[in-house]
C-alpha positions in Angstrom: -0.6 -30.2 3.6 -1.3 -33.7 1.7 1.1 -35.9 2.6 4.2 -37.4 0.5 2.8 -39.9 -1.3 0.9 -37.3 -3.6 4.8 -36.0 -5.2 7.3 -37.9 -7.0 10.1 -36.0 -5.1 9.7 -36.6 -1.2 12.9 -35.3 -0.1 12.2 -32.2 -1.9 8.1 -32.6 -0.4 9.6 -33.3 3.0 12.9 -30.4 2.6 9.4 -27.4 1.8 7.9 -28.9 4.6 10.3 -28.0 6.7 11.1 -24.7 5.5 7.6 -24.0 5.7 7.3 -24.4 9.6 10.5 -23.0 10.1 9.4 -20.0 8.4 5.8 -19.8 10.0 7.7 -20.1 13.4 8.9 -16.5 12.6 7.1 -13.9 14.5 4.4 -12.4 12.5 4.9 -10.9 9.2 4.4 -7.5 11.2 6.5 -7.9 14.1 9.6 -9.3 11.6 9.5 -5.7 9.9 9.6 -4.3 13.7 12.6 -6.4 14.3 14.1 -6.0 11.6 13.9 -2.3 12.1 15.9 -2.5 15.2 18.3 -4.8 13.2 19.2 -1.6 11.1 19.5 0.8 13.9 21.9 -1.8 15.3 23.8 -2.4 12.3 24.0 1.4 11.6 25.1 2.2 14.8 27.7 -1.1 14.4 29.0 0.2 10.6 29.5 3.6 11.4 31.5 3.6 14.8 33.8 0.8 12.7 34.0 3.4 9.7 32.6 0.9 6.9 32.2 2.8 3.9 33.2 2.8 0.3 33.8 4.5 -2.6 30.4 5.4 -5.3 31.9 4.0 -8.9 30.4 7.1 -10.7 32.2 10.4 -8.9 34.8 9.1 -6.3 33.1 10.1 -3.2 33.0 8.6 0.0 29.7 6.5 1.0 30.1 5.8 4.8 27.8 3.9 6.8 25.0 6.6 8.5 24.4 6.1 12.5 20.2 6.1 12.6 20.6 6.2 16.5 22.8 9.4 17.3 20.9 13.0 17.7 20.9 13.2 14.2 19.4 10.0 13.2 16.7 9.8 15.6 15.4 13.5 14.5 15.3 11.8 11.3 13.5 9.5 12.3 10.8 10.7 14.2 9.9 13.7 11.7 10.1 11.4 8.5 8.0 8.4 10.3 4.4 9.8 9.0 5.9 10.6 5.1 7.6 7.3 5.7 4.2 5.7 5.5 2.5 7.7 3.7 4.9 7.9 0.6 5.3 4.1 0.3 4.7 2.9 -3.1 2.5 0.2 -2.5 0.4 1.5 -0.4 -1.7 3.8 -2.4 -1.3 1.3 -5.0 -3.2 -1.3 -2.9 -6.0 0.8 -1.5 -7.4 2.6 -4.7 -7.5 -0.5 -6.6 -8.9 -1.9 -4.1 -11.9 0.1 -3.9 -12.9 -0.8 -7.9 -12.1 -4.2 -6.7 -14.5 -4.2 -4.0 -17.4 -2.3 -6.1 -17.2 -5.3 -8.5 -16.8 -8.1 -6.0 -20.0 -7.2 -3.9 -21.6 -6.7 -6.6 -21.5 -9.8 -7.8 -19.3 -9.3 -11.1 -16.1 -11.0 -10.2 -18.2 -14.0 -8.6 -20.4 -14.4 -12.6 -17.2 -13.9 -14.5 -15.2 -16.2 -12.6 -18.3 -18.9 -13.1 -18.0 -18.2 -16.8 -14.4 -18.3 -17.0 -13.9 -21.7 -14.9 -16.8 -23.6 -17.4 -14.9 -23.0 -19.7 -11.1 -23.7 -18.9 -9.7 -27.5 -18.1 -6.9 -27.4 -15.2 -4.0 -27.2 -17.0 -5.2 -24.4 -19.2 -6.6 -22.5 -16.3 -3.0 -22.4 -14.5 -1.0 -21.6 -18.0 -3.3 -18.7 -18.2 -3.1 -17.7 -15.1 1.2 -17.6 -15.0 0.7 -16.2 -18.5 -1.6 -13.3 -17.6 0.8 -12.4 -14.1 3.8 -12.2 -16.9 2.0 -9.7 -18.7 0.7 -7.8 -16.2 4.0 -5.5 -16.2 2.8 -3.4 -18.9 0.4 -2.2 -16.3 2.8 -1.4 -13.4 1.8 -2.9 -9.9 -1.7 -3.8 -11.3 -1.1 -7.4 -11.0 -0.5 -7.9 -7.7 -3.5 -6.1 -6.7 -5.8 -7.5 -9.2 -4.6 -10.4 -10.5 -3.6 -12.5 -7.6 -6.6 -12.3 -5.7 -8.8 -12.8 -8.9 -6.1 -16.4 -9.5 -7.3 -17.2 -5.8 -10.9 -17.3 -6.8 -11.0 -18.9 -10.0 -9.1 -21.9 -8.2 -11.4 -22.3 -5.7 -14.0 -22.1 -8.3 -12.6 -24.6 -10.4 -12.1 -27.1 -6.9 -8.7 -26.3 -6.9 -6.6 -25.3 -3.6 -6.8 -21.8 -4.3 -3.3 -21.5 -2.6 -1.7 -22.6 -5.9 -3.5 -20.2 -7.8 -2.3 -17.3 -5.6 1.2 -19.0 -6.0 1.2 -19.3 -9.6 -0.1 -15.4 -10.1 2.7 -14.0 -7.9 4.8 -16.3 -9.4 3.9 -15.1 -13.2 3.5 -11.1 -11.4 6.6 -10.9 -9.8 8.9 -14.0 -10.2 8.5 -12.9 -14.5 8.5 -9.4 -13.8 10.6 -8.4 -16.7 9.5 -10.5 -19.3 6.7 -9.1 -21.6 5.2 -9.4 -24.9 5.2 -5.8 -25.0 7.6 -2.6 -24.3 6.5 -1.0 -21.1 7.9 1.3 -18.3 10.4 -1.4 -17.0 12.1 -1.0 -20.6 12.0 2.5 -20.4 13.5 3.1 -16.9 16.5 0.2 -17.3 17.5 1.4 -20.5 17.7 4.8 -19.6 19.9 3.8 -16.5 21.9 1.7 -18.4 22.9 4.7 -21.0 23.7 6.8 -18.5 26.0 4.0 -16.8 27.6 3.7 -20.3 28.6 6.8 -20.9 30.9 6.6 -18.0 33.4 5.4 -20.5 31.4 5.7 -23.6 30.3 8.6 -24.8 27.2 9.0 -26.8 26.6 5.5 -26.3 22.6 4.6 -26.1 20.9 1.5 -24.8 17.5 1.6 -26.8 14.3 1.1 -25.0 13.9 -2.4 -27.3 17.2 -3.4 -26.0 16.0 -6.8 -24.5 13.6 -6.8 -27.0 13.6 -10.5 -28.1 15.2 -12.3 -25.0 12.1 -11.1 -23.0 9.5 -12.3 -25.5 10.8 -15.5 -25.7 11.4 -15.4 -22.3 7.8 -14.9 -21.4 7.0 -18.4 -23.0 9.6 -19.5 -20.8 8.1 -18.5 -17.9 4.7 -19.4 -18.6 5.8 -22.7 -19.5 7.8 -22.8 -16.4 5.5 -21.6 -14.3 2.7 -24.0 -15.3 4.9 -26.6 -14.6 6.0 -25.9 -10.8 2.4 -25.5 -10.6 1.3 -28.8 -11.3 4.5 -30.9 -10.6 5.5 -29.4 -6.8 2.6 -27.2 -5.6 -0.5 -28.6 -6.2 0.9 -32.0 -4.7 1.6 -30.6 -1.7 -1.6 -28.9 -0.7 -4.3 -30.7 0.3 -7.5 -30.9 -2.5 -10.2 -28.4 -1.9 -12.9 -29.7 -0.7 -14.5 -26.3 0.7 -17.3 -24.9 -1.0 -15.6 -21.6 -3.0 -15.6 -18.6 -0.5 -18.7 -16.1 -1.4 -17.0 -13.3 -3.4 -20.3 -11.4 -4.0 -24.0 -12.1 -4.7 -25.9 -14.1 -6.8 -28.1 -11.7 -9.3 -31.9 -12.3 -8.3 -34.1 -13.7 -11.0 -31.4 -15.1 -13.1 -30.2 -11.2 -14.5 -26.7 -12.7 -14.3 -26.8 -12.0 -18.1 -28.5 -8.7 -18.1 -26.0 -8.0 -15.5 -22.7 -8.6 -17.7 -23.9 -7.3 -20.3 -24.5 -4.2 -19.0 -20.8 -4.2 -17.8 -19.5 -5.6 -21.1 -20.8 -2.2 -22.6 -19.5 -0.1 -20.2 -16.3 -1.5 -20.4 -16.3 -1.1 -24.5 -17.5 2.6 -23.6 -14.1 2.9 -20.8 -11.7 1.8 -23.4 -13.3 3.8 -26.1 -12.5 6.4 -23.9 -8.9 5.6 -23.3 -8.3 5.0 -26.9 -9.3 8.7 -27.7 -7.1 9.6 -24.7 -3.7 7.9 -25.9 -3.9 6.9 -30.0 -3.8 10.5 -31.4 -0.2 12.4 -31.1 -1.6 14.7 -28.9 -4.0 12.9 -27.3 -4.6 14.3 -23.5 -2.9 10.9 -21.7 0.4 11.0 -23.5 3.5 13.1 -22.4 3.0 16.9 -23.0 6.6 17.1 -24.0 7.3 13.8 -26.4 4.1 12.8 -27.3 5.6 9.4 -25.6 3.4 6.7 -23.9 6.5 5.0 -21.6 6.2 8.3 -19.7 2.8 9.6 -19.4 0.2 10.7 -17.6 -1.5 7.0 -18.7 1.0 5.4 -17.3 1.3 7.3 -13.9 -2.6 6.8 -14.0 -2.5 3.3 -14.5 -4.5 2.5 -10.8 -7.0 5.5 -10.8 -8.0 4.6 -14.6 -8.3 0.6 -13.2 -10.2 1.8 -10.2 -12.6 4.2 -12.1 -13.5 0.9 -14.9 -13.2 -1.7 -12.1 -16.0 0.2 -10.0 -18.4 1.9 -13.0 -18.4 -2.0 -14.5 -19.0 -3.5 -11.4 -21.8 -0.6 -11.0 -23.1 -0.9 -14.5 -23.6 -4.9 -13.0 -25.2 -4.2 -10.1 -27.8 -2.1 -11.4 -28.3 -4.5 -14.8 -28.6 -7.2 -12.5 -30.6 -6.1 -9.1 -27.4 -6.6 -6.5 -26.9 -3.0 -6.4 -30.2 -1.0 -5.2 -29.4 2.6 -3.9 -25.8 4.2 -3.9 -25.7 3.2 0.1 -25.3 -0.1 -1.6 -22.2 1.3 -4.1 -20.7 3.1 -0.7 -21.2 0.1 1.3 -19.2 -2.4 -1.2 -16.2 0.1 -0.8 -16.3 0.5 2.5 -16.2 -3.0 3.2 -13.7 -4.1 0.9 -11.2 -1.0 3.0 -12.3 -2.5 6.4 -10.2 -6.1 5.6 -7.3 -3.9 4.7 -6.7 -3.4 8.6 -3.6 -6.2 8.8 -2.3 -4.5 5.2 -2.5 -1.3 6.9 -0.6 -2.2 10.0 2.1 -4.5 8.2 3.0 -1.6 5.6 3.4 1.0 8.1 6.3 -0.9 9.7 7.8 -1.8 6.1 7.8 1.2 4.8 9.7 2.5 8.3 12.3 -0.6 7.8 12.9 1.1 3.9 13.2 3.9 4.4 15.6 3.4 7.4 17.8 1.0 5.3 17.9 3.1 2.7 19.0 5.8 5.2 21.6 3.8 6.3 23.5 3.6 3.3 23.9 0.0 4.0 22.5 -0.9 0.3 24.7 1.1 -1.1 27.9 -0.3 0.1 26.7 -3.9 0.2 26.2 -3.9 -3.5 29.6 -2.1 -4.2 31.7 -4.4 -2.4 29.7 -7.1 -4.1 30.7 -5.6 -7.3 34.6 -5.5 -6.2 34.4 -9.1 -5.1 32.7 -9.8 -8.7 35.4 -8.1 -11.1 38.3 -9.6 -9.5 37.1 -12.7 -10.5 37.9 -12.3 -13.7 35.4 -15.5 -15.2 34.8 -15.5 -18.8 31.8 -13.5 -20.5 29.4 -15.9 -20.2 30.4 -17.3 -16.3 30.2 -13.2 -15.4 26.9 -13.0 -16.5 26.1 -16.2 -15.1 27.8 -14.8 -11.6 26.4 -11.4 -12.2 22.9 -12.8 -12.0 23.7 -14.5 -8.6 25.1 -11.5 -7.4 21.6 -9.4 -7.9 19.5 -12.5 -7.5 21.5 -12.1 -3.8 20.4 -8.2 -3.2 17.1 -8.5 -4.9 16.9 -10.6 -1.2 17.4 -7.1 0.8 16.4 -4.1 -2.1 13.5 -4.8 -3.8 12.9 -2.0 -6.3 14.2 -2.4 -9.3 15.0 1.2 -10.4 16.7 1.6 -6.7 18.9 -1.4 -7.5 19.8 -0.8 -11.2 20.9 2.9 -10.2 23.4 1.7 -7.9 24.5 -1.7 -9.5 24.5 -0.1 -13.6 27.0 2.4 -12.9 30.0 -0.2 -11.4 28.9 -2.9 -13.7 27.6 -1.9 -16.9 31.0 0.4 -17.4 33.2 -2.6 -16.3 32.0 -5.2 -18.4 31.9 -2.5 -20.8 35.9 -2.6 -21.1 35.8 -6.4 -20.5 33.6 -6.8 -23.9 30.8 -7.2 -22.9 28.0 -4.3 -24.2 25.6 -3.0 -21.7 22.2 -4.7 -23.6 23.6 -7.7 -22.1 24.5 -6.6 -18.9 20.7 -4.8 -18.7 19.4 -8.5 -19.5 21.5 -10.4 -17.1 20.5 -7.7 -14.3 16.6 -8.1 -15.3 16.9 -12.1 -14.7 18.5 -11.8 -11.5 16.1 -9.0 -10.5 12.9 -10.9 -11.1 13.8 -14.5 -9.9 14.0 -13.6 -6.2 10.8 -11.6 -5.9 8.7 -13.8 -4.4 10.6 -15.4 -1.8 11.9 -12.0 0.5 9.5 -10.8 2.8 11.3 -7.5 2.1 10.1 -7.4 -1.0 7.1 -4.3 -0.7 4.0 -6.5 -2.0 5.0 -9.8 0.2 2.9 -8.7 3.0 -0.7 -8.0 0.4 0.1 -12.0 -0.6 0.2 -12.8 2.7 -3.6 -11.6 3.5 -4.2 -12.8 0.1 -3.5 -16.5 1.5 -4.7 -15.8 5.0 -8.2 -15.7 2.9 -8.0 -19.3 2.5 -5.6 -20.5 5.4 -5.7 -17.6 8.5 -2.7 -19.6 10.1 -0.6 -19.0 6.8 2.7 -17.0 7.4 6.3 -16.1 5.7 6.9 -20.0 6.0 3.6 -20.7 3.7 4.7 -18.2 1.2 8.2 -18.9 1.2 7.8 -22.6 0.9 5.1 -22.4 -2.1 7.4 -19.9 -4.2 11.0 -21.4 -3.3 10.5 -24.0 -6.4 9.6 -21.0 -8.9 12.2 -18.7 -7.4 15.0 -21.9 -8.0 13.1 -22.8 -11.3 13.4 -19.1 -13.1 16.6 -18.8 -11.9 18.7 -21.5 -13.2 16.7 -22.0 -16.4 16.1 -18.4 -17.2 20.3 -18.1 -16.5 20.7 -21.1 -19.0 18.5 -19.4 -21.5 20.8 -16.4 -21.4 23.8 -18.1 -21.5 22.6 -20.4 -24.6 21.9 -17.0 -26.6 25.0 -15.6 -25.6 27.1 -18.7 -27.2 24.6 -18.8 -30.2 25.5 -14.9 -30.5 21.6 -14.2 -31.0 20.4 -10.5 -30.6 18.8 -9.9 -27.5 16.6 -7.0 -29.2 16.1 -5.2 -32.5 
């Protein structure tokens, strides 16, 4: 990486360095999920012959440490191995999206839009819309790390920019501003209706509305964006060295200059796709929204999110290929797919062994009783309201490090902690918000986190001996960044007494 004199901050440049080849000492990203698989048959073993356990907040019973290595546990084991894998989220996330994706790259779509896109855009502009985009890309699930990183890549490299950064300042808009949003989506949905059943614990009839966080996440997505931009420029860029490659070939050129003809012909099709989904979701009974509410936050749209992608990702890039000449026979339209699923080896491999290490952890109960004692530790603290939430965003900016899934986390932590501070005070909206801050910040530096390994090959495009160290070290200053401004932020509308939603 360019050397110190390119940042203001050389014991910070020299401090990422360092953590950098520490972390890319670490076996590969791989063979830390096998190890870290025998680390919880260890511990499990460890915590149950020394009786840890402890006691769930909601109905008094006994959570005690599972052994994964007696009779028992390695039945388990061996017959869940296969649903393991096949079951993990990300996974069939990843490939189908992935196959529009690699319809449109091949033929030569992503490759004229990006060239459109970067004439347009200076650098700064180009990295604010990048982080902005990733921040908004929770209204469409897990789309953004599938989509959106990789396309960030590009349009740096296309722009002579180390496309590192780009891929940095995606995942760090994707996942590091997870729960921020213009827009209500399923994130609001899920919390809030963890967070009212936590409440009623000692309220009842109490509801936590779906707009909730309403206005703290709007104005936190400016934040973020803002943030985001800033890291970008200020610690990232100066630390990798300028691009000097030629952009790698993401598909190719249309012959006879039918570049135009080519995105037009997608343009329309695309304007045909979302007529299409606009008929399926407007209308109150239209045939995408729930049978039963007539709701979008729980619908067939939304669990359809990635096939609907895939299905206007791969007709536009067709619709291209054919305007423009890169697409010939449908040998050519089978071929781009097939391609595109032949780099997906490495993903493949990795996410078999993460979604073993999950699911074992999880199995474990170790979570579980990490996070209550955490909670114990927290309330006999006793801070003030603003210092708990402050402390409270630590604590789950701490787990986020070891259970990534938000829902997972929220469904254990909401039921100690939103009835506590309940009876301290303090209403549940706020705890929701402080929970959604500590949640997001730490995403995109713990290679436990279930998308970590897809950012990896994303970067090993660009620089094959890239590991955890590479990741770790390009994300630590947005990670530290979000957390203690997006904290402050919290804690200055607390004192002001500002609504966090309608």
């Amino acid at each position: 990486m360019r050397g110190m004199e390119a940042n203001e901050s050389p014991g910070l440049n020299r401090l990422l360095n360092r953590i950098e080849a520490a972390g890319n000492r670490l076996p590969h990203p791989t063979t830390l999920f096998i190890i870290l698989c025998g680390v919880v048959l260890l511990l499990s073993w460890i915590c149950a012959d020394a009786g840890v356990q402890a006691v769930h907040p909601v109905d008094g019973s006994i959570i005690a440490a599972t052994d994964l290595t007696d009779a028992e546990g390695i039945r388990r084991i061996l017959t869940g191995m296969v649903g393991n894998f096949t079951g993990f989220a990300p996974l069939g996330v990843v490939l189908v999206a992935m196959l529009g994706i690699g319809v449109m790259e091949h033929a030569g779509l992503i490759a004229a839009l990006l060239r459109r896109m970067v004439r347009n855009a200076t650098p700064r502009t180009l990295t604010a819309t990048v982080v902005f985009a990733g921040v908004l890309s929770s209204i469409a699930a897990d789309a953004g790390y599938v989509v959106l990183i990789p396309l960030a890549g590009m349009l740096f490299a296309n722009a002579g920019r180390n496309p590192l950064a780009g891929i940095a300042a995606a995942f760090a808009g994707v996942s590091g501003g997870f729960s921020a949003n213009l827009l209500l989506g399923p994130v609001d949905a899920m919390l809030s209706s963890i967070s009212t059943e936590a409440a009623r614990i000692v309220a009842a009839g109490h509801v936590v509305p779906v707009t909730a966080n309403y206005w703290f996440m709007m104005v936190s997505v400016f934040l973020i964006t803002a943030l985001g931009t800033w890291v970008t420029e200020r610690f990232v860029l100066p630390r990798l060295p300028a691009w000097e490659q030629e952009a790698p070939a993401i598909g190719p050129d249309a012959p006879d200059g039918n570049e135009s003809r080519g995105l037009r012909a997608a343009g329309f099709t695309l304007a045909v796709g979302i007529t299409l989904l606009l008929w399926a979701t407007v209308p109150l009974d239209a045939v995408l929204r729930n049978p039963e509410t007539g709701s979008l936050l729980r619908s067939p749209f939304i669990g359809g999110l990635i096939p609907i992608l895939f299905l206007l990702a791969a007709i536009c890039g067709l619709a291209y290929g054919i305007a423009a000449g890169t697409i010939r026979s449908d040998r050519d339209f089978i071929e781009s797919m097939e391609k595109t699923m032949a780099t997906m080896g490495t993903y493949l491999v990795l996410m078999f062994f993460a979604a073993q290490f999950v699911a074992w952890f999880n199995w474990s109960q170790l979570g579980i009783i990490l996070a209550i004692k955490g909670a114990i530790l927290l309330g006999a603290l006793e801070p003030d309201p603003i210092t708990l939430m402050l402390l409270f965003i630590v604590l789950v900016a701490g787990i986020n490090l070891l259970i990534g899934s938000a829902s997972a986390k929220w469904s254990l932590l909401a039921p100690v902690f939103v009835p506590m501070f309940l009876l301290a005070g303090i209403p549940a909206e706020t705890t929701q918000a402080a929970y959604r801050i500590g949640d997001s910040s730490t995403n995109i530096i713990t290679p436990l986190m279930p998308y970590f390994g897809i950012v990896v090959a994303f970067v090993q495009r660009y620089q094959p001996a890239a590991g955890v160290g590479t990741i770790v070290s390009l994300m630590l200053p947005y990670s530290v960044c979000f957390l203690v401004a997006w904290s402050l932020l919290l804690a200055a509308w607390l004192a002001l007494a500002l609504p966090l939603g309608p």
